[in-house]
Structure formats: C-alpha cells, structure tokens
The first five atom37 places (N, CA, C, CB, O) and aatype in JSON, in Angstrom:
{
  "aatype": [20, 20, 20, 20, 20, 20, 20, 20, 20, 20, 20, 20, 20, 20, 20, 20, 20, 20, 20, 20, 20, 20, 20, 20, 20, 20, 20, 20, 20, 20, 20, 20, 20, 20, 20, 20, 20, 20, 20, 20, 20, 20, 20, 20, 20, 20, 20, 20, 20, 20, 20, 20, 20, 20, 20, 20, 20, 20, 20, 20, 20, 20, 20, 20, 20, 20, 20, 20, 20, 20, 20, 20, 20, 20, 20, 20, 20, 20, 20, 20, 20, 20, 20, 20, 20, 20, 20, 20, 20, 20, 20, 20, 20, 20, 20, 20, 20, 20, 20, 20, 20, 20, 20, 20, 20, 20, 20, 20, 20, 20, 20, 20, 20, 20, 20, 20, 20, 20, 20, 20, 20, 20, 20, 20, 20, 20, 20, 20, 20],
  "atom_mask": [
    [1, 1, 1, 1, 1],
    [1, 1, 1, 1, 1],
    [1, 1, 1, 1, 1],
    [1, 1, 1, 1, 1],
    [1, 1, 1, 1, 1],
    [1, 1, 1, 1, 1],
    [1, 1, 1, 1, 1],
    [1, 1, 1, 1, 1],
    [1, 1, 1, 1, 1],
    [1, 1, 1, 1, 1],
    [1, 1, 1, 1, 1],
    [1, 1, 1, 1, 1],
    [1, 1, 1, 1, 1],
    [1, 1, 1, 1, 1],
    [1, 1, 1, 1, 1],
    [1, 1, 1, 1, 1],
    [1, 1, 1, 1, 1],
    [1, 1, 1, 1, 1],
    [1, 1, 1, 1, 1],
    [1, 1, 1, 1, 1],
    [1, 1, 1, 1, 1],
    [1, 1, 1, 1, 1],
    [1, 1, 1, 1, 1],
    [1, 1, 1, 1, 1],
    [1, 1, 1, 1, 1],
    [1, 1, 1, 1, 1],
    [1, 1, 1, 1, 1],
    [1, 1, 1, 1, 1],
    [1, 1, 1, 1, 1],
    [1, 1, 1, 1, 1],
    [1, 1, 1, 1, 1],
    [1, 1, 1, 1, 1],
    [1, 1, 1, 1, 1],
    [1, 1, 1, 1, 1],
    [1, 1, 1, 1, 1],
    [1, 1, 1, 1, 1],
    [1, 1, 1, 1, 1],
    [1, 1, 1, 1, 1],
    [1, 1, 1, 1, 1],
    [1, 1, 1, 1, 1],
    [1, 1, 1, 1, 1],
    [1, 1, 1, 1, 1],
    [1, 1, 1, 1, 1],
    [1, 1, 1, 1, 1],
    [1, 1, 1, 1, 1],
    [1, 1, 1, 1, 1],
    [1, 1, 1, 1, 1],
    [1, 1, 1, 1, 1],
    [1, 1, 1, 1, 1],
    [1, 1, 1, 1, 1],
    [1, 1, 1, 1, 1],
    [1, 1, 1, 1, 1],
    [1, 1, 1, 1, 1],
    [1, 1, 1, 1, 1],
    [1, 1, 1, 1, 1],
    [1, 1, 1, 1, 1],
    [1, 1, 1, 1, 1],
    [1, 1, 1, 1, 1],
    [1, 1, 1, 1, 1],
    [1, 1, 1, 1, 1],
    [1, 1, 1, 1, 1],
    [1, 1, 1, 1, 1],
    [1, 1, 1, 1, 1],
    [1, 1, 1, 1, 1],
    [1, 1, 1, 1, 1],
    [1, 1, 1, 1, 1],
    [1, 1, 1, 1, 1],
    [1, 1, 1, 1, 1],
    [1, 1, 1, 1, 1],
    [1, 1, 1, 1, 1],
    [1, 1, 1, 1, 1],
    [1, 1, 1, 1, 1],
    [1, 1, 1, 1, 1],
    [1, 1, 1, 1, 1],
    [1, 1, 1, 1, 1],
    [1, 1, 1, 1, 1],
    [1, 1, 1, 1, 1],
    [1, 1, 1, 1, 1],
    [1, 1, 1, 1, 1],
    [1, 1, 1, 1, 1],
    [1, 1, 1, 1, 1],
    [1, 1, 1, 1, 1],
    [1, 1, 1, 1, 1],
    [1, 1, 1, 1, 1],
    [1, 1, 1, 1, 1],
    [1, 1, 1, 1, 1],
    [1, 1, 1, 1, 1],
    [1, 1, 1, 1, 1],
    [1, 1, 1, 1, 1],
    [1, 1, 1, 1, 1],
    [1, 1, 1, 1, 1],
    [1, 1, 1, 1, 1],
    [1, 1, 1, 1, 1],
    [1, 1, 1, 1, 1],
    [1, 1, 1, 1, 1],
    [1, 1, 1, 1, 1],
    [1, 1, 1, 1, 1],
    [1, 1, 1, 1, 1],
    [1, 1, 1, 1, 1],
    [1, 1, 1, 1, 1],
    [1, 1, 1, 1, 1],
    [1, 1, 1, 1, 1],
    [1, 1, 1, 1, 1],
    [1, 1, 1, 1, 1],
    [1, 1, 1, 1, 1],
    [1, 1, 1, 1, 1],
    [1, 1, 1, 1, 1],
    [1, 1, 1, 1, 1],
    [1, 1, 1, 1, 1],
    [1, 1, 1, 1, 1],
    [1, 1, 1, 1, 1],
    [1, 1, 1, 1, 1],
    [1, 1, 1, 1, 1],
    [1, 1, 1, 1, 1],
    [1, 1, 1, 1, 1],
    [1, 1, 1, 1, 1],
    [1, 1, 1, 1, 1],
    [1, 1, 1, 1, 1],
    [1, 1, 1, 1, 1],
    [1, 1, 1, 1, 1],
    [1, 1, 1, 1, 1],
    [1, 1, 1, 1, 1],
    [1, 1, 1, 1, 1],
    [1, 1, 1, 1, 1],
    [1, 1, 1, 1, 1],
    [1, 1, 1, 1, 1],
    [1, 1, 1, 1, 1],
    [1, 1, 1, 1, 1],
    [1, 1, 1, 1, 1]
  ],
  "atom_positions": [
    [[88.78, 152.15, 125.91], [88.86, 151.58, 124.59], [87.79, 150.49, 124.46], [90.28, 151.01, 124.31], [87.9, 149.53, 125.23]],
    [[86.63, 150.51, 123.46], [85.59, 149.28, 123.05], [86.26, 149.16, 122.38], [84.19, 149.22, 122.62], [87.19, 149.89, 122.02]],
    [[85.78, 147.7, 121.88], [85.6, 146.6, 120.78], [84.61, 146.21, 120.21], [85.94, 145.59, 121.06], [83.67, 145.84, 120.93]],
    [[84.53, 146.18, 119.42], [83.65, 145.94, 118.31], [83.03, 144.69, 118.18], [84.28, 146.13, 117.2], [83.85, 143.78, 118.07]],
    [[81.71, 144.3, 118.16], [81.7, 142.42, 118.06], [82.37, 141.77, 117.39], [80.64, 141.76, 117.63], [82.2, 140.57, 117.62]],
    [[82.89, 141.92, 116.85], [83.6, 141.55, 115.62], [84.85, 141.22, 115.94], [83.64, 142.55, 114.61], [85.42, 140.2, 115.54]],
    [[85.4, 142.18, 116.78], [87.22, 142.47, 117.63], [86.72, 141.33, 118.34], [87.85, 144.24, 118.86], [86.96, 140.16, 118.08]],
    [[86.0, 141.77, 119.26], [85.73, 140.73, 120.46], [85.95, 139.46, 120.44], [84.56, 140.68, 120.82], [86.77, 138.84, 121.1]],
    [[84.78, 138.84, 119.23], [84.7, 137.37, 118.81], [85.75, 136.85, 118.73], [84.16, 137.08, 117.68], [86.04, 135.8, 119.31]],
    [[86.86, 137.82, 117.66], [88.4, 137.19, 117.33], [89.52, 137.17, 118.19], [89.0, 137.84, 116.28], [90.47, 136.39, 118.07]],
    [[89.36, 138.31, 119.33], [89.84, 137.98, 120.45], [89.18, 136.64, 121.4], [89.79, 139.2, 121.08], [89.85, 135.82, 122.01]],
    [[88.19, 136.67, 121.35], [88.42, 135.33, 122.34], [88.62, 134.22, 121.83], [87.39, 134.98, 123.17], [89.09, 133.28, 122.48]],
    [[88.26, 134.13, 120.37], [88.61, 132.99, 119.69], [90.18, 132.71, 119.28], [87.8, 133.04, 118.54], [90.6, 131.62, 118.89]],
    [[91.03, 134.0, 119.46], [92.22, 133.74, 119.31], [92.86, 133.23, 120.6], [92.79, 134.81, 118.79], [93.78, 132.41, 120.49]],
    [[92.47, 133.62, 121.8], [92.5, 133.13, 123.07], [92.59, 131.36, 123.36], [91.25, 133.74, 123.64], [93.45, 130.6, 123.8]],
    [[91.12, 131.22, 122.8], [90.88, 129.75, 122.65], [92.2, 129.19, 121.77], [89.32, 129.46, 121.83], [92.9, 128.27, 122.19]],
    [[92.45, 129.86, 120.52], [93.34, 128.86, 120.07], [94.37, 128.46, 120.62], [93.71, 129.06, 119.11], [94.72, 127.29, 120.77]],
    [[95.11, 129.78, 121.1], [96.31, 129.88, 121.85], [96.24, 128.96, 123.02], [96.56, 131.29, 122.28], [97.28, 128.32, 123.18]],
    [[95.46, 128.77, 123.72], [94.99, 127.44, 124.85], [95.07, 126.45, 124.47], [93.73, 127.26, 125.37], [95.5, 125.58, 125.21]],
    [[94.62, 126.1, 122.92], [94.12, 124.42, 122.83], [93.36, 123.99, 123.38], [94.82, 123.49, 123.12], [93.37, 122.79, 123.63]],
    [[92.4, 124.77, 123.79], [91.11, 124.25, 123.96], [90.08, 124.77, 124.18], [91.05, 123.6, 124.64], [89.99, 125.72, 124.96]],
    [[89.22, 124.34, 123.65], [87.71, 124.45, 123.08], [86.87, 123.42, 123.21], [87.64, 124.68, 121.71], [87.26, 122.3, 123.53]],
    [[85.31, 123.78, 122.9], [84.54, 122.81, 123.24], [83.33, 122.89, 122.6], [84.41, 122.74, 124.51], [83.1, 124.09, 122.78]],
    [[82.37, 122.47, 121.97], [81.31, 122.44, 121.72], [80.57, 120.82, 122.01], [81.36, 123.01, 120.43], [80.74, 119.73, 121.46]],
    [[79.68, 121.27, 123.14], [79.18, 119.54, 123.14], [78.43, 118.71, 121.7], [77.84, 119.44, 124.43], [77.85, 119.03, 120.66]],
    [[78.8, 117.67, 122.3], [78.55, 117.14, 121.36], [79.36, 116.65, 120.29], [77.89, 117.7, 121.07], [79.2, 115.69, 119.53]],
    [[80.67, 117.9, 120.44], [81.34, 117.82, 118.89], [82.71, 116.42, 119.26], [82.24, 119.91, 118.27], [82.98, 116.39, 120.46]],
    [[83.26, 115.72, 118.67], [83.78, 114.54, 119.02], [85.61, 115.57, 118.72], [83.1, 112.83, 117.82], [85.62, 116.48, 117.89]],
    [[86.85, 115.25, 119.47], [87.75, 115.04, 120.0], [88.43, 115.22, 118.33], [87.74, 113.74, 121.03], [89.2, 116.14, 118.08]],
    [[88.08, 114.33, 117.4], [88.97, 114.28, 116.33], [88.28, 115.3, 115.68], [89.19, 112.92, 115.55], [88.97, 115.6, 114.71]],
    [[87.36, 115.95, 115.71], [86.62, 116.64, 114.48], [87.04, 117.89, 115.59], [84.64, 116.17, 113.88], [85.96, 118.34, 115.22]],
    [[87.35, 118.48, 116.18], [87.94, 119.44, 116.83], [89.27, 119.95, 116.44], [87.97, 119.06, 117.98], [89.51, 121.06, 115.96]],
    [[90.32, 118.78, 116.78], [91.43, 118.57, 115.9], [91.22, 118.77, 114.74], [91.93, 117.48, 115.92], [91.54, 119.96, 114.6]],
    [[90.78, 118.28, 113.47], [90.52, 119.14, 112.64], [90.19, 120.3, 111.94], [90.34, 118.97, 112.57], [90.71, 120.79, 110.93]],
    [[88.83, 120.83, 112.94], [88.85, 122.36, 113.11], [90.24, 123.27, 113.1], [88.2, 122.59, 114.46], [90.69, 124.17, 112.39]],
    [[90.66, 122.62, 114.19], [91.71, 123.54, 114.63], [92.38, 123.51, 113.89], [92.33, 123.46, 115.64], [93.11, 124.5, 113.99]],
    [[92.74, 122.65, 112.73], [94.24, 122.12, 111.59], [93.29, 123.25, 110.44], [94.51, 119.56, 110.88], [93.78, 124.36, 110.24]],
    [[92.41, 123.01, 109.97], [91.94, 123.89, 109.26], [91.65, 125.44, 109.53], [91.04, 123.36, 108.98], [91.56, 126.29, 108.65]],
    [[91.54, 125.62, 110.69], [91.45, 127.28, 110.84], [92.63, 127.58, 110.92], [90.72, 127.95, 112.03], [92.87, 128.65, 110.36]],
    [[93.66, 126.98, 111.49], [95.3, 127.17, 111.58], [95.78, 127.35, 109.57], [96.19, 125.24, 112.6], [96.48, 128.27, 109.15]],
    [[95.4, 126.63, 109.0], [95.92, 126.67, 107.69], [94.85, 127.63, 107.49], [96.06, 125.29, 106.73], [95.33, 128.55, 108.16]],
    [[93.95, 128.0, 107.13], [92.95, 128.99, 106.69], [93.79, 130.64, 107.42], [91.08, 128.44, 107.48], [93.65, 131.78, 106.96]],
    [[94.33, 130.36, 108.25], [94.93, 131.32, 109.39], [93.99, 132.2, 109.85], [96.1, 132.17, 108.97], [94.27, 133.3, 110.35]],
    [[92.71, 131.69, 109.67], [91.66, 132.45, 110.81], [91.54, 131.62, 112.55], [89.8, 132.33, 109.96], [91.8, 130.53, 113.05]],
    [[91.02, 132.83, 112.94], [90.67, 132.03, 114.92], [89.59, 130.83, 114.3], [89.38, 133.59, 116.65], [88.83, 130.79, 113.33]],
    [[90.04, 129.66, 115.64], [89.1, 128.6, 115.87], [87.36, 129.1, 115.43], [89.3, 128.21, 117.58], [86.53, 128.6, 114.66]],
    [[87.31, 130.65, 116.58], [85.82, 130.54, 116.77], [85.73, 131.27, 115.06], [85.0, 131.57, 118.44], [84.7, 130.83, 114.55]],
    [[86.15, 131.8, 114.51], [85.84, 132.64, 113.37], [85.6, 131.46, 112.53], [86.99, 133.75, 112.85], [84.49, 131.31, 112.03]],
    [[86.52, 130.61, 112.33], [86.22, 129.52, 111.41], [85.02, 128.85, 111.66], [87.22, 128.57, 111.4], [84.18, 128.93, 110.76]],
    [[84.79, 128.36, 112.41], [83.65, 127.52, 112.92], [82.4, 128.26, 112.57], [83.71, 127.26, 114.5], [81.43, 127.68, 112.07]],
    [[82.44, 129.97, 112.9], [81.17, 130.69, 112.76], [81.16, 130.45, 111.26], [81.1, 132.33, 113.31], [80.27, 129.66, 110.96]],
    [[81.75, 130.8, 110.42], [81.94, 130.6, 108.83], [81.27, 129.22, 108.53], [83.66, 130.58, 108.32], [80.19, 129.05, 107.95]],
    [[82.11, 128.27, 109.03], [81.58, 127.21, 108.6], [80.11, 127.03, 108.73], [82.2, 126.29, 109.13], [79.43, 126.55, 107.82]],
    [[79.44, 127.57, 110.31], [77.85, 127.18, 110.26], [76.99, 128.1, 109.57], [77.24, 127.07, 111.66], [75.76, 127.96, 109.56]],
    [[77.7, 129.18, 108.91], [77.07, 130.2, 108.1], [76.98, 130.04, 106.66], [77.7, 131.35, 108.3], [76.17, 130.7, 106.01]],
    [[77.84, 129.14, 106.08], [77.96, 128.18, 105.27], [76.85, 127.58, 104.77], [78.63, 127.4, 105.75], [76.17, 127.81, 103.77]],
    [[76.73, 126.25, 106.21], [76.15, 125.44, 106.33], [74.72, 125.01, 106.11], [76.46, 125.38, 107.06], [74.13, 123.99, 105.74]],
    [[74.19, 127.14, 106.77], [72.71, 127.37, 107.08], [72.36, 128.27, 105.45], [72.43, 128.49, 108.87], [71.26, 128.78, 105.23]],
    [[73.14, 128.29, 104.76], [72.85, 129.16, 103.32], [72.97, 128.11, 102.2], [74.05, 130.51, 102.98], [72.59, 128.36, 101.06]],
    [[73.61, 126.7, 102.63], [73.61, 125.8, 101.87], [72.37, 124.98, 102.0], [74.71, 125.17, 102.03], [71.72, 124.58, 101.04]],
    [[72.11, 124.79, 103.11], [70.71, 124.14, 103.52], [69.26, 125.36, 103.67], [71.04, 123.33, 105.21], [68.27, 124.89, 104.22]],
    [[69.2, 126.5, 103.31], [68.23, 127.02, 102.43], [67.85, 127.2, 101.26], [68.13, 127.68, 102.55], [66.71, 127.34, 100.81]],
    [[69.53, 127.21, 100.41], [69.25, 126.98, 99.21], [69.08, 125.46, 98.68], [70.18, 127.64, 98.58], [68.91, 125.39, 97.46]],
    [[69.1, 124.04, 99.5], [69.22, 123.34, 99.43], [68.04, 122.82, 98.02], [69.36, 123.07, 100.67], [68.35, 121.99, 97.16]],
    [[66.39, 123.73, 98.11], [65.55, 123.27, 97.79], [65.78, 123.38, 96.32], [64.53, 123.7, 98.4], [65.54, 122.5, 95.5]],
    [[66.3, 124.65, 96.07], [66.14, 125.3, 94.94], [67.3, 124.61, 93.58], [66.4, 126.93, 95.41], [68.45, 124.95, 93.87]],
    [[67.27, 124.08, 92.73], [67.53, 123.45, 91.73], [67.91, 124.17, 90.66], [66.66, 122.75, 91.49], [67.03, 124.81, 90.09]],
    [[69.5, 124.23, 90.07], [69.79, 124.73, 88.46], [69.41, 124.28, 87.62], [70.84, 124.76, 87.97], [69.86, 123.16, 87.39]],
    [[68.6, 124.72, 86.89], [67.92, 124.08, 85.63], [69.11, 124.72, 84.24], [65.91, 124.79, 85.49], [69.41, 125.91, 84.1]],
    [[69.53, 123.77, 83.49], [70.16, 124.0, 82.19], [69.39, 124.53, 80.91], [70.7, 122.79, 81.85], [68.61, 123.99, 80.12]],
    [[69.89, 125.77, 81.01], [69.12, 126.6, 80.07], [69.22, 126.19, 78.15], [69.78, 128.21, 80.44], [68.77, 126.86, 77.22]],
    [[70.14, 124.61, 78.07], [69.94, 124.02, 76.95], [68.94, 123.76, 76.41], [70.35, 123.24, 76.91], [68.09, 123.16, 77.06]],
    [[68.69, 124.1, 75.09], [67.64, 123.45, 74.31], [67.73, 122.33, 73.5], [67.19, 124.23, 73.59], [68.69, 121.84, 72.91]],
    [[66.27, 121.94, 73.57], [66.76, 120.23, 72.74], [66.73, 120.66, 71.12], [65.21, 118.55, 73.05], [66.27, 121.75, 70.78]],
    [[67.33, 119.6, 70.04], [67.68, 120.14, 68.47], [65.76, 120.01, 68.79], [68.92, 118.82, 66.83], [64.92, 119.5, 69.53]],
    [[65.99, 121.1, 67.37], [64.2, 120.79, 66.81], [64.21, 120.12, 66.04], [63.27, 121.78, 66.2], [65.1, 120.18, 65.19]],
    [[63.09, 119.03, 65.99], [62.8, 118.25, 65.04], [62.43, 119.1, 63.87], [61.83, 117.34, 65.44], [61.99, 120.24, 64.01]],
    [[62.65, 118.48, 62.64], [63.0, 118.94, 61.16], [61.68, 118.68, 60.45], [64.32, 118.06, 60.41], [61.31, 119.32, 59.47]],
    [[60.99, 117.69, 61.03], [59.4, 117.17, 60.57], [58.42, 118.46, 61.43], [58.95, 115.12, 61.34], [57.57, 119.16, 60.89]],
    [[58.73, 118.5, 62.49], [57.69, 119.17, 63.05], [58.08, 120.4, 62.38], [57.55, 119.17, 64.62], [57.25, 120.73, 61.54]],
    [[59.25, 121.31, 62.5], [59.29, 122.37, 61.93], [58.51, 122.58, 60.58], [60.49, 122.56, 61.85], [57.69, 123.49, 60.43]],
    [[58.86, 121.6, 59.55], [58.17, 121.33, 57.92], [56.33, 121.63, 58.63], [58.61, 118.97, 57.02], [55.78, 122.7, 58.39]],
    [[55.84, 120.89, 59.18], [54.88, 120.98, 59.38], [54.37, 122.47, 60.27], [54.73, 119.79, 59.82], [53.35, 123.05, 59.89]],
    [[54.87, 122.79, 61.01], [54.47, 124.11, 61.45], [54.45, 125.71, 60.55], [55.35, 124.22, 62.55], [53.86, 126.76, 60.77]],
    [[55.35, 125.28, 59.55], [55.96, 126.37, 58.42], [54.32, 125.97, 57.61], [57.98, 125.85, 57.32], [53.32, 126.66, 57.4]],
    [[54.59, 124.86, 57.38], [53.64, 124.46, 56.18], [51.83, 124.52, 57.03], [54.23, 122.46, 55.49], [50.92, 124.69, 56.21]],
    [[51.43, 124.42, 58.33], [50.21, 124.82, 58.44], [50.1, 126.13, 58.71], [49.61, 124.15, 59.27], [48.97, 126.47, 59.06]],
    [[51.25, 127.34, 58.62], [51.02, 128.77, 58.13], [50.82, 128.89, 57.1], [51.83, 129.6, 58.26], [49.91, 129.56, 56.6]],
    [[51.46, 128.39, 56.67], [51.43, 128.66, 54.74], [49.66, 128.07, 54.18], [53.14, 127.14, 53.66], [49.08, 128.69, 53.29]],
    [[49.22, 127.26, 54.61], [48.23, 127.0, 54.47], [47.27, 128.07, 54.97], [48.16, 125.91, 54.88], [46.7, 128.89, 54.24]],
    [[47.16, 127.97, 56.32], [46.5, 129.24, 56.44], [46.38, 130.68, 55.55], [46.95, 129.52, 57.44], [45.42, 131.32, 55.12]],
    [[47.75, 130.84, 55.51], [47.89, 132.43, 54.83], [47.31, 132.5, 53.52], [49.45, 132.95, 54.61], [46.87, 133.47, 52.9]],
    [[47.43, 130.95, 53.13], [46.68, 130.87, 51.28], [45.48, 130.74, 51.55], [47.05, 129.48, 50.07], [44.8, 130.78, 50.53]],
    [[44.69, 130.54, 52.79], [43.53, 130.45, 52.39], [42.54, 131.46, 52.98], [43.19, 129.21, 52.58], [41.35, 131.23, 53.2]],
    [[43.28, 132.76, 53.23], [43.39, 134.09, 53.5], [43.05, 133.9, 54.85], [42.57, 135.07, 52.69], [42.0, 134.44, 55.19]],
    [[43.69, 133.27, 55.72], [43.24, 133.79, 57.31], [44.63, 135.08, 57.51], [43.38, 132.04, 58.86], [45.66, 135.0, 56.84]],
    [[44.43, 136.0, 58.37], [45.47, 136.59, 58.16], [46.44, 136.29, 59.73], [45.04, 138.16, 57.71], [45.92, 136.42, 60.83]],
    [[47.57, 135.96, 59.58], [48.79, 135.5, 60.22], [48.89, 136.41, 61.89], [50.22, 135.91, 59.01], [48.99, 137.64, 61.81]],
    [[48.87, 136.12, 62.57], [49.25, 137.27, 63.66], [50.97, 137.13, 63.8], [48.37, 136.93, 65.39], [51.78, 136.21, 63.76]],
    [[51.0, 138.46, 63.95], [52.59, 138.74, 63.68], [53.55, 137.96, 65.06], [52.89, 140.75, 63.67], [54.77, 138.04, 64.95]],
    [[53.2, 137.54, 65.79], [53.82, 136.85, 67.52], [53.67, 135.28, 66.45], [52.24, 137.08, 69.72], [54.21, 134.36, 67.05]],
    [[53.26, 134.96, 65.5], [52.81, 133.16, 64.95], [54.27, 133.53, 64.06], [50.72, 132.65, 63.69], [55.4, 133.19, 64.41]],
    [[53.95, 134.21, 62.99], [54.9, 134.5, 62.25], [56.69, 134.45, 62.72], [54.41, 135.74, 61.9], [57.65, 133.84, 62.24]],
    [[56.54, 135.5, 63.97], [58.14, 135.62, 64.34], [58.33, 134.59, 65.23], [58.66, 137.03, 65.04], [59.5, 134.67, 65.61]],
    [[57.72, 133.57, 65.8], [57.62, 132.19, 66.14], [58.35, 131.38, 64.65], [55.82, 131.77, 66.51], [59.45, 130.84, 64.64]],
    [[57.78, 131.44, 63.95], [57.98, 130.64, 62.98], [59.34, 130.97, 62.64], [57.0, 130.73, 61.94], [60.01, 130.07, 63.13]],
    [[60.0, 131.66, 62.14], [60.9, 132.33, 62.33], [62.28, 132.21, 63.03], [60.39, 132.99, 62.65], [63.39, 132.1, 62.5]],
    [[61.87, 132.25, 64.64], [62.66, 131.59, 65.44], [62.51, 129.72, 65.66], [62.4, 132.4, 66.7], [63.05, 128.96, 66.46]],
    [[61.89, 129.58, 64.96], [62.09, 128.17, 65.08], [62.74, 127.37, 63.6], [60.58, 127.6, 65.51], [63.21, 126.23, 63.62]],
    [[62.64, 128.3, 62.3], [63.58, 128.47, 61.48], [64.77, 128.67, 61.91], [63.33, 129.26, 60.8], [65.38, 127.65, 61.57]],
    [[65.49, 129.38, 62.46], [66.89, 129.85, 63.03], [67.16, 128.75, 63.88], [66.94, 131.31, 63.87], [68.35, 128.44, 63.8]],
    [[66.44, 127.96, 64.74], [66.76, 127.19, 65.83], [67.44, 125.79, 64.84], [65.24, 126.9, 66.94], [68.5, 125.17, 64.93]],
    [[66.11, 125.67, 63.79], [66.56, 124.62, 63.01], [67.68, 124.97, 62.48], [65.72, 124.19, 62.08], [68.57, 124.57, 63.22]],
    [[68.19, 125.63, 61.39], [69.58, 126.12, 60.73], [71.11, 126.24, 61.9], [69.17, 127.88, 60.07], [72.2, 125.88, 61.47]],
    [[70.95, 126.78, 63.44], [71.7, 126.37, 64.48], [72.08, 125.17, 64.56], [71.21, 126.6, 65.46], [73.24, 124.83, 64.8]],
    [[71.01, 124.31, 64.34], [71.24, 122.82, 64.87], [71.82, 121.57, 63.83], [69.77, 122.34, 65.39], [72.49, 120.55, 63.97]],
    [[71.05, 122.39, 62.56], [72.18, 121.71, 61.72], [73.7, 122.12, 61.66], [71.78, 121.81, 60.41], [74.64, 121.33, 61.73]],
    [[73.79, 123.66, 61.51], [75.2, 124.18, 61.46], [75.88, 123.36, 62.9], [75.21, 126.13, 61.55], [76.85, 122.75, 62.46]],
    [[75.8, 123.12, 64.23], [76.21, 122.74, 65.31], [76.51, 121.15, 64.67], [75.13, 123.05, 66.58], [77.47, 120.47, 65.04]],
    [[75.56, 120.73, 63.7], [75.59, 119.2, 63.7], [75.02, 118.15, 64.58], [76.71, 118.92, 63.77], [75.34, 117.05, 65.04]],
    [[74.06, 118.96, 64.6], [72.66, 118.33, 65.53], [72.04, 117.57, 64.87], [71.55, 119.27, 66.03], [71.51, 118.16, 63.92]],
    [[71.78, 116.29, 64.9], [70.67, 115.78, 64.0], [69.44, 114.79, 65.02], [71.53, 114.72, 62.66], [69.77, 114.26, 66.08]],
    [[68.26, 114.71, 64.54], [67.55, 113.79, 64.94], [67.58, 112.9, 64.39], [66.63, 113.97, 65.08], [67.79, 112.91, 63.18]],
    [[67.38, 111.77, 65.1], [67.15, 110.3, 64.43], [65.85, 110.43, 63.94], [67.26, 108.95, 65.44], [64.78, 110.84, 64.4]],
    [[66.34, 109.87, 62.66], [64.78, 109.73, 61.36], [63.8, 108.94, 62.47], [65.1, 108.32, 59.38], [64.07, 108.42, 63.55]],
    [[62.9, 109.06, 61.94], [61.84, 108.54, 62.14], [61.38, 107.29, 61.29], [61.08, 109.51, 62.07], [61.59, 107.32, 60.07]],
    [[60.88, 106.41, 61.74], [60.57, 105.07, 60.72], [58.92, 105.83, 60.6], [60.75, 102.94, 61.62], [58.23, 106.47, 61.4]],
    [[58.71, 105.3, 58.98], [57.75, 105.27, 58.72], [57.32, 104.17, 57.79], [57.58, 106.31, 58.47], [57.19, 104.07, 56.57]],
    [[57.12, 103.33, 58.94], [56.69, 101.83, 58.44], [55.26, 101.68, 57.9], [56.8, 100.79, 59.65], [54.86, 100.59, 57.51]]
  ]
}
C-alpha cells in the first residue's frame, strides 16, 4: 500500500500533533502553542496548517507590490464640459469636419455630466474674481 504526498504529510503531521511536539527553529514556545490551538480549531494537522499558512504568506508577499486602484470617476466639471461641447461646435461651424471618436467623446462626457448631476454630484463653483 503507497501514499500519496499528500497522505504522507498528514500522517506525520497528525503524528506530531498527537505527540505535542514539534519544532521549527527559531519558532518561540508560545507561537507554537498557538499553532497548535489554531490548527486544532481549524481541525487540520499541525504540519498542514503551518504549510497553508507559509503558502499564504509567500502569495501575499508577491502580490504585495501590486495595488487596487478604484475604478471611480471624479464628477466632471460643468465649465470644462460647456467648453469642450462649445470648441466642437465651433469647429463644425467653421466647416472643419468632426472625427466621429471627438464626437462620441463628447457625448460620453455629456452622459457623465447628466450621471453626476442625477447622483447629486456637484462641483464647487469656481470664483471668478
């Protein structure tokens, strides 16, 4: 009859528990005790827990670098929009002709504005001293 690495590991780690004792240098007396209180409530073996935990550990500290960025957008200002609508409109009257990617820009930044009021977004006015 084999075992599987897998069997194996949890057999000897169930071994270890059943002993009360284990060892990793280095590791201090109370943080062992703990281990053991937590793999006991987790109801996995000592060594299974521990492997978990440093597998954890090493996927937390690669992704460590990498950062969630919030895919929120800020309200659009209501001046700049007026002004971006209004230097198309200029253009188009003075026959340049529009490329259609400017246009459906314009567009979506219409909708962004009308969102942000409906949400009740507002910018603070601007002084124009």
């Amino acid at each position: 009859m084999t075992m599987t690495d897998s069997n194996f590991r949890n057999k000897i780690a169930e071994s270890n528990t059943e002993k009360g004792s284990w060892s990793i240098r280095g590791v201090s007396p109370d943080i062992r005790q703990a281990v053991s209180t937590q793999a006991k409530k987790s109801g996995v073996p000592v060594g299974l827990y521990v492997e978990q935990a440093i597998r954890e550990k090493i996927k937390s500290d690669r992704n460590g670098g990498k950062s969630l960025t919030i895919a929120g957008k800020t309200p659009v200002c209501m001046q700049d929009a007026n002004e971006f609508v209004g230097m198309i409109a200029t253009l188009a009257g003075a026959g340049v002709e529009i490329p259609v990617s400017l246009s459906k820009n314009a567009v979506a930044l219409l909708n962004r504005v009308g969102r942000d009021v409906k949400r009740g977004g507002r910018e603070k006015p601007v002084n124009q001293d």
